[in-house]
Every structure is written in C-alpha cells, then in structure tokens.
Backbone as JSON Lines, residues from 0, in Angstrom:
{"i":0,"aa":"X","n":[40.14,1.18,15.53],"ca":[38.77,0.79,15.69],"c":[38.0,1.94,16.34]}
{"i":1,"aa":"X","n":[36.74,2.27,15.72],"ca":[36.14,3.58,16.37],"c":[35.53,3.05,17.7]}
{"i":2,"aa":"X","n":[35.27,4.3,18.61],"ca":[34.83,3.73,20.04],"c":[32.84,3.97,20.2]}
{"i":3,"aa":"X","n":[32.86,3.16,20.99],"ca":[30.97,2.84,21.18],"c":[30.83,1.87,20.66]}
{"i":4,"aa":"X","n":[29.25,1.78,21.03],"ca":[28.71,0.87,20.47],"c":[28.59,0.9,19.12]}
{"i":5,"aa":"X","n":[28.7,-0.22,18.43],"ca":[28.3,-0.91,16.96],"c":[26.8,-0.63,16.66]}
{"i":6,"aa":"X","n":[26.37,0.03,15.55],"ca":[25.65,0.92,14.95],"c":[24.55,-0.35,14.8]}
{"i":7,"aa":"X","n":[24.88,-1.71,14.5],"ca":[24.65,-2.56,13.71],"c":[23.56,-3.47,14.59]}
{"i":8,"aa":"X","n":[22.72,-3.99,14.63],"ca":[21.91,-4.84,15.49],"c":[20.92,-6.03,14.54]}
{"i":9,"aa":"X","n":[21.11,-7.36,15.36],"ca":[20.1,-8.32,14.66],"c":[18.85,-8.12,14.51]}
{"i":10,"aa":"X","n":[18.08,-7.52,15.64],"ca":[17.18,-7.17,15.71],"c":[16.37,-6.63,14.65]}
{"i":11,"aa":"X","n":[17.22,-5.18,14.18],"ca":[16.58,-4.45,13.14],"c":[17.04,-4.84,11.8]}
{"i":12,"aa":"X","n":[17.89,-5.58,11.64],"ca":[18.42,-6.65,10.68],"c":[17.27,-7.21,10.12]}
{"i":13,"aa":"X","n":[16.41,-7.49,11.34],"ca":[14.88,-9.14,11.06],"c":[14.21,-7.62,10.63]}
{"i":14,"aa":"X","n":[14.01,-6.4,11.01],"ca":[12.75,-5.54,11.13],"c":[12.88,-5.14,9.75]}
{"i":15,"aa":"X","n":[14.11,-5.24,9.09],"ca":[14.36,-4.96,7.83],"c":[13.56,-5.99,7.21]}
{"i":16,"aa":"X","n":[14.37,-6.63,6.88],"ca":[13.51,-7.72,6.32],"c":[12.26,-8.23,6.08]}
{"i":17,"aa":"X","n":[11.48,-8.22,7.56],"ca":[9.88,-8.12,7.71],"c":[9.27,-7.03,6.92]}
{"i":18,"aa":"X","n":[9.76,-6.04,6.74],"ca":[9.43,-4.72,6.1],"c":[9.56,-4.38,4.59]}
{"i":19,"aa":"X","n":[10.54,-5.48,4.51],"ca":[11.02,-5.3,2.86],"c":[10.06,-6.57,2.14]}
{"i":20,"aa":"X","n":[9.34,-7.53,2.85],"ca":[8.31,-8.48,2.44],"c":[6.87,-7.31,2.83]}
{"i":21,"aa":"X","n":[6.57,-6.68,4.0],"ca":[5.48,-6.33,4.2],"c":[4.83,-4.64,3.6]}
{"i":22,"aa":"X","n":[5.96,-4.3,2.95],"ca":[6.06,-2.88,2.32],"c":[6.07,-1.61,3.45]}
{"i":23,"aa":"X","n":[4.65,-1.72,4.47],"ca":[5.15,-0.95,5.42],"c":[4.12,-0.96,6.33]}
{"i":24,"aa":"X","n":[4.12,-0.99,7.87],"ca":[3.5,-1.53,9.16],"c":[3.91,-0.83,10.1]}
{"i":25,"aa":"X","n":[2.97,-0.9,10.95],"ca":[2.92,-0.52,12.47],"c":[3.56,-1.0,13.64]}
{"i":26,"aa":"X","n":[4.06,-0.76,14.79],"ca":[5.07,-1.47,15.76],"c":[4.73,-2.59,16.03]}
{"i":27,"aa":"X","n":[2.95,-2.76,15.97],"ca":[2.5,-3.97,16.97],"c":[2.34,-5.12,15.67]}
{"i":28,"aa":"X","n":[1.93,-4.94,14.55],"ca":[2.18,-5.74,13.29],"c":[3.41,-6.36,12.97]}
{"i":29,"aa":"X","n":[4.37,-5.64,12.92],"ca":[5.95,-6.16,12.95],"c":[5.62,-6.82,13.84]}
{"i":30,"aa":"X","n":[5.48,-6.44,15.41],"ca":[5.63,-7.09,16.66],"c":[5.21,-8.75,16.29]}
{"i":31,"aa":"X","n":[4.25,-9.1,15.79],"ca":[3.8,-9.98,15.74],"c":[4.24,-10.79,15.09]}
{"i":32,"aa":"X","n":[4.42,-10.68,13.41],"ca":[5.15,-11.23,12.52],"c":[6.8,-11.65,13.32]}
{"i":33,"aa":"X","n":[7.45,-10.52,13.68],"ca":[8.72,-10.93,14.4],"c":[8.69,-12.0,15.3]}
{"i":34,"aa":"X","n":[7.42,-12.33,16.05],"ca":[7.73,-13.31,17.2],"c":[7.53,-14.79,16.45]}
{"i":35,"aa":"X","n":[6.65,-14.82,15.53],"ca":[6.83,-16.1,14.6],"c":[7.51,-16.55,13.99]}
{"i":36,"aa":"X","n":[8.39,-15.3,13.52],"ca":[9.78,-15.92,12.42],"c":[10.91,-16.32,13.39]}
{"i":37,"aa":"X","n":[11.3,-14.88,14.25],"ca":[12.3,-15.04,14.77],"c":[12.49,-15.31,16.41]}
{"i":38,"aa":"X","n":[13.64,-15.63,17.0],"ca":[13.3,-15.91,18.66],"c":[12.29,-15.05,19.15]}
{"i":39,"aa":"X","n":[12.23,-14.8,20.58],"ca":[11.67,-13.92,21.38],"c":[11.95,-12.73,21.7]}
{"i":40,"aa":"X","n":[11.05,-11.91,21.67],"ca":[11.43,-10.2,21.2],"c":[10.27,-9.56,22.4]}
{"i":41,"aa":"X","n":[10.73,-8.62,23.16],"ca":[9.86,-8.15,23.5],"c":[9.32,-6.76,22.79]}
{"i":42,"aa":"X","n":[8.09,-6.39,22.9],"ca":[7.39,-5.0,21.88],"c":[8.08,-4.07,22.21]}
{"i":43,"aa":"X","n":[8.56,-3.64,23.7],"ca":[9.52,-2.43,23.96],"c":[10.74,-2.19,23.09]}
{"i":44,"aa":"X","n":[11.18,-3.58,22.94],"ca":[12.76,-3.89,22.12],"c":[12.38,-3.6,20.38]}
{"i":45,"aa":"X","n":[11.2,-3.55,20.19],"ca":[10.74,-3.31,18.75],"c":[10.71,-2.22,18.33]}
{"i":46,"aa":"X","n":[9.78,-1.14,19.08],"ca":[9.74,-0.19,19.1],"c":[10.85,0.63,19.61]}
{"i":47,"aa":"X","n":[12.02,0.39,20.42],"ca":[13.41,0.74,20.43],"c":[13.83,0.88,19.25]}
{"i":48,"aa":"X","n":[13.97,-0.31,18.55],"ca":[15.06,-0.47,17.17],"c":[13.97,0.33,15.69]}
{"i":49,"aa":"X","n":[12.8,0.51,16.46],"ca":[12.22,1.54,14.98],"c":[12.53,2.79,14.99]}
{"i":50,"aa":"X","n":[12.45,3.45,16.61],"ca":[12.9,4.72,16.48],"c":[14.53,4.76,16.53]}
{"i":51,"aa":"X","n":[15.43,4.2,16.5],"ca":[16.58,3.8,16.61],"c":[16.88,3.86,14.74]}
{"i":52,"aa":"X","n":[15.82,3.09,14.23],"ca":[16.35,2.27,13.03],"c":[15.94,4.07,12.09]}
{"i":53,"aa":"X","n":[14.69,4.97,12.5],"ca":[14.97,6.28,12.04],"c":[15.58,7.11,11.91]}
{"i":54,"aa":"X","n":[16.48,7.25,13.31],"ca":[17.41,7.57,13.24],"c":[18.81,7.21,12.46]}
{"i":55,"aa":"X","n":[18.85,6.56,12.08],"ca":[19.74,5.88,11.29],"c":[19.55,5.58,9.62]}
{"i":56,"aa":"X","n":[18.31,6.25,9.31],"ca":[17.78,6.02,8.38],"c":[17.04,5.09,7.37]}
{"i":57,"aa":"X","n":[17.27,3.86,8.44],"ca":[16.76,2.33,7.49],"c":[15.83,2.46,8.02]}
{"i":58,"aa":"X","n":[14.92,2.78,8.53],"ca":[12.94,3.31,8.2],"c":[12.94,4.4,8.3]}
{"i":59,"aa":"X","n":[11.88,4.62,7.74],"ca":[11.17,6.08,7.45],"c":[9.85,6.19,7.98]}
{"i":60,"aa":"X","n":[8.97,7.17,8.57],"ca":[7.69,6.93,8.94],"c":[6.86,7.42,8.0]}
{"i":61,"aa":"X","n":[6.34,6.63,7.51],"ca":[5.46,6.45,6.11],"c":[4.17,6.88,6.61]}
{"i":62,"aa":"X","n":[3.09,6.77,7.57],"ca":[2.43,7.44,8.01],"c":[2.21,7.72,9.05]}
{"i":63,"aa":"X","n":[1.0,8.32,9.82],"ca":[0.95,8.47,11.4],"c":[-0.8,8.34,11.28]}
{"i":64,"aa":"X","n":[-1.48,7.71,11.78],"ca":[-3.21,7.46,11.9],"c":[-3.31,7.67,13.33]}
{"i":65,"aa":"X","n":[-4.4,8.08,13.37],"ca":[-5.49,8.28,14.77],"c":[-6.77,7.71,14.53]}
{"i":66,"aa":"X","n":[-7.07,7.12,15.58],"ca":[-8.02,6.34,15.8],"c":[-8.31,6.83,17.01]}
{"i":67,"aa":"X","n":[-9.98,6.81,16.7],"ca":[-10.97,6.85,17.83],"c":[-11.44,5.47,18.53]}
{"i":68,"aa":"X","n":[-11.23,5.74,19.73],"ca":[-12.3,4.11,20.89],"c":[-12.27,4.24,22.19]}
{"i":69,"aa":"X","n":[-12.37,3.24,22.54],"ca":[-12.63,3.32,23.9],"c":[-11.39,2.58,24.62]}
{"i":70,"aa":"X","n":[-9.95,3.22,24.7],"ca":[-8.87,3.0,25.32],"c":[-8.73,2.69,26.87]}
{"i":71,"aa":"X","n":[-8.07,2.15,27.1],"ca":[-7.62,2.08,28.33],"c":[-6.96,3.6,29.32]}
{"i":72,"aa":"X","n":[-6.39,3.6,27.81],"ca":[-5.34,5.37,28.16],"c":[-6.04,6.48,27.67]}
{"i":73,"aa":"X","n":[-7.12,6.48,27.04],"ca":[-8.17,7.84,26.54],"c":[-8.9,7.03,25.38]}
{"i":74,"aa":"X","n":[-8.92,8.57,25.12],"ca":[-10.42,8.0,23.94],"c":[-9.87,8.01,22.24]}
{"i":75,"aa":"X","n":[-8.09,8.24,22.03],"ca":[-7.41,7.98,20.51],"c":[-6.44,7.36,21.03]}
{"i":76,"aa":"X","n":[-5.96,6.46,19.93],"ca":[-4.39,5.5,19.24],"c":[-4.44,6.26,18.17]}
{"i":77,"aa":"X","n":[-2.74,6.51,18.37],"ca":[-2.12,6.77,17.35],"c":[-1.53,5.38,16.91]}
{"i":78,"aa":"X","n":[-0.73,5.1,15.41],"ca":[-0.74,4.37,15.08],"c":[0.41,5.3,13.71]}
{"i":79,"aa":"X","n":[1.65,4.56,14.31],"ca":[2.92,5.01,13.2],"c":[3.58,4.05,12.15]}
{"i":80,"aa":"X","n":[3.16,4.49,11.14],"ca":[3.49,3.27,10.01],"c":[5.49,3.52,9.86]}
{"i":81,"aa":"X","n":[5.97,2.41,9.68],"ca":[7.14,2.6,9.5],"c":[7.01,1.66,7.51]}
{"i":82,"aa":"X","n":[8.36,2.3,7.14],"ca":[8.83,1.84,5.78],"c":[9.94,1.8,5.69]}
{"i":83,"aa":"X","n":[10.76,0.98,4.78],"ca":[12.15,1.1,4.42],"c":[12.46,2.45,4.43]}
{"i":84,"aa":"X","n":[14.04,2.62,4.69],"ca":[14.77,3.97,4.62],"c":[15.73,3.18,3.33]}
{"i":85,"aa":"X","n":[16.51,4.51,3.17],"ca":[17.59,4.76,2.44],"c":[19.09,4.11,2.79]}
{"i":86,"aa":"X","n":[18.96,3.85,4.01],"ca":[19.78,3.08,4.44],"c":[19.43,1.79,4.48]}
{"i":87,"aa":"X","n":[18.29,0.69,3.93],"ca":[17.69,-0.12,4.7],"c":[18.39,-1.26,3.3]}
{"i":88,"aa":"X","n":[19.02,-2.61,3.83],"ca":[20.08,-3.56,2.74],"c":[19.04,-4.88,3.13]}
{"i":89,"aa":"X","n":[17.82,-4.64,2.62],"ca":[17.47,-6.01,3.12],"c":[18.2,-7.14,2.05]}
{"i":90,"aa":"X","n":[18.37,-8.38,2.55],"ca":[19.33,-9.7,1.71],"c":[18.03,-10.8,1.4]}
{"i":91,"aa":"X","n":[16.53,-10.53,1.97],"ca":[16.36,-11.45,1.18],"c":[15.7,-12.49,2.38]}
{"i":92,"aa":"X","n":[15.81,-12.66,3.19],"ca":[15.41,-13.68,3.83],"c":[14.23,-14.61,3.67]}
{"i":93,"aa":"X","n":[14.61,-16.56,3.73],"ca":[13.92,-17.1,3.16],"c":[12.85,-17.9,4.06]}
{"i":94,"aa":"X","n":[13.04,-17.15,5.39],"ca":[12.07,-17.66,6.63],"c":[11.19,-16.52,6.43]}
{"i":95,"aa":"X","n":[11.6,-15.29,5.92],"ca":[10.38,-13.92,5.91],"c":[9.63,-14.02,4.75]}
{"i":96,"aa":"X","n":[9.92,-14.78,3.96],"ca":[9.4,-14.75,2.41],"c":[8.2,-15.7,2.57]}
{"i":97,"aa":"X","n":[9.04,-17.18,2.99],"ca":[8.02,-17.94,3.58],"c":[6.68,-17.78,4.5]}
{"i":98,"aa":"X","n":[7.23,-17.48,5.44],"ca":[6.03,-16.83,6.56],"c":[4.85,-16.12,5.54]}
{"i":99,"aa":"X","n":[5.44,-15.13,5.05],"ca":[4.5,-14.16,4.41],"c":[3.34,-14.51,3.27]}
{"i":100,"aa":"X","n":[4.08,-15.65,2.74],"ca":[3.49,-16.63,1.35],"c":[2.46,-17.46,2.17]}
{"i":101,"aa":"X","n":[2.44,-18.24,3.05],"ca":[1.98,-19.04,3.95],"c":[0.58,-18.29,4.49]}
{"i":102,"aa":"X","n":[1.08,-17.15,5.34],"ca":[-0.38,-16.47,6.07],"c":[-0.59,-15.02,5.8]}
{"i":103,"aa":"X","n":[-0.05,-14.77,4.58],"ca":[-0.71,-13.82,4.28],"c":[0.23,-12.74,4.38]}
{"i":104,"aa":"X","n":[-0.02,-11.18,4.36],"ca":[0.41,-10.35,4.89],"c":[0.74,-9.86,6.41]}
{"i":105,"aa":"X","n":[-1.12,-10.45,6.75],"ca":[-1.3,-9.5,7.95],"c":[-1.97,-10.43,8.53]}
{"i":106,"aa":"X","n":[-2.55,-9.93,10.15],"ca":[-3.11,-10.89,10.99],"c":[-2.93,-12.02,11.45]}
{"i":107,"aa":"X","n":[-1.91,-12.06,12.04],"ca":[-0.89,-13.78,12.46],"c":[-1.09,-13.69,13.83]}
{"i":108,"aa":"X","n":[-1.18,-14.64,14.47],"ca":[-1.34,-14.61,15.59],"c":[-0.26,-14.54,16.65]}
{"i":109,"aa":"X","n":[0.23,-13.73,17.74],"ca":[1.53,-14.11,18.53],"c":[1.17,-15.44,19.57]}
{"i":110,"aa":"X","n":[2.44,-15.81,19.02],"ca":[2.7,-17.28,19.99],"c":[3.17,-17.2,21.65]}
C-alpha cells in the first residue's frame, strides 16, 4: 500500500460534478450551489480542493477576470473561473442534475 494521504476526496468528487452540470464557475458560485446539494462546506475548504483539484488535474482554470468596485480590500476582484480537467470522471449525479434543472444555472441562494 503506498504511504500518505489518499489523493482522492468527497469534496472535489461533488466539485466535479457541480462543474460537469455547470460547464465552468468561480469559487464563490460552486460555493453556493455546493451548500444546497451537498452537507456543509465551508468556502476556505472549496477553494482548497480547487487549487488542490489543479493540481491534480481535474480542473483547469478556464479564465481569470478583474473587476473594478468599491472593495473592502481595494478597488479590484479577481475572479478565477475553474473547468473540468483531464483528469476530471464525473458519474453523473442525480441531486446535481436536479438542482440545476430546478433553478437554473446560476444565482441560488446559500442556506
């Protein structure tokens, strides 16, 4: 048996999935969609398993946007689109399919 941790996580399991219904989104978009389908997730733990899930190749960063406003932290957001990778086996899920048919793509509210 090889040693470490298991490569493998539920987490990015669901992020797959959300991604393979939503074609391709931002941390805080997933973020949202994820807390409706699946248990409780915090955004840190999201954004862990995206740059995690790049590394590993099951997303890819499909784009990067800047935005101008009036921030808390300055005056731009960036804003990193993630997409399926080459590694990415989504199976299909029939709570992500649902959700998505129901409200849409985008704009769901977190619970």
């Amino acid at each position: 048996m090889p040693r470490g941790r298991p490569t493998r996580s539920e987490i990015r399991n669901n992020i797959i999935e959300i991604l393979a219904v939503m074609g391709s989104g931002y941390g805080y978009d997933i973020y949202k969609a994820y807390r409706i389908i699946f248990p409780k997730v915090t955004l840190r733990s999201i954004y862990y398993h995206l740059k995690k899930g790049v590394q590993l190749d099951e997303f890819t960063v499909a784009k990067i946007e800047k935005s101008q406003g009036d921030y808390s932290w300055g005056p731009e957001a960036e804003k990193i689109f993630y997409a399926l990778g080459k590694n990415a086996k989504p199976s299909g899920n029939a709570l992500v399919k649902e959700h998505f048919e129901r409200k849409g793509t985008k704009g769901d509210e977190v619970q």
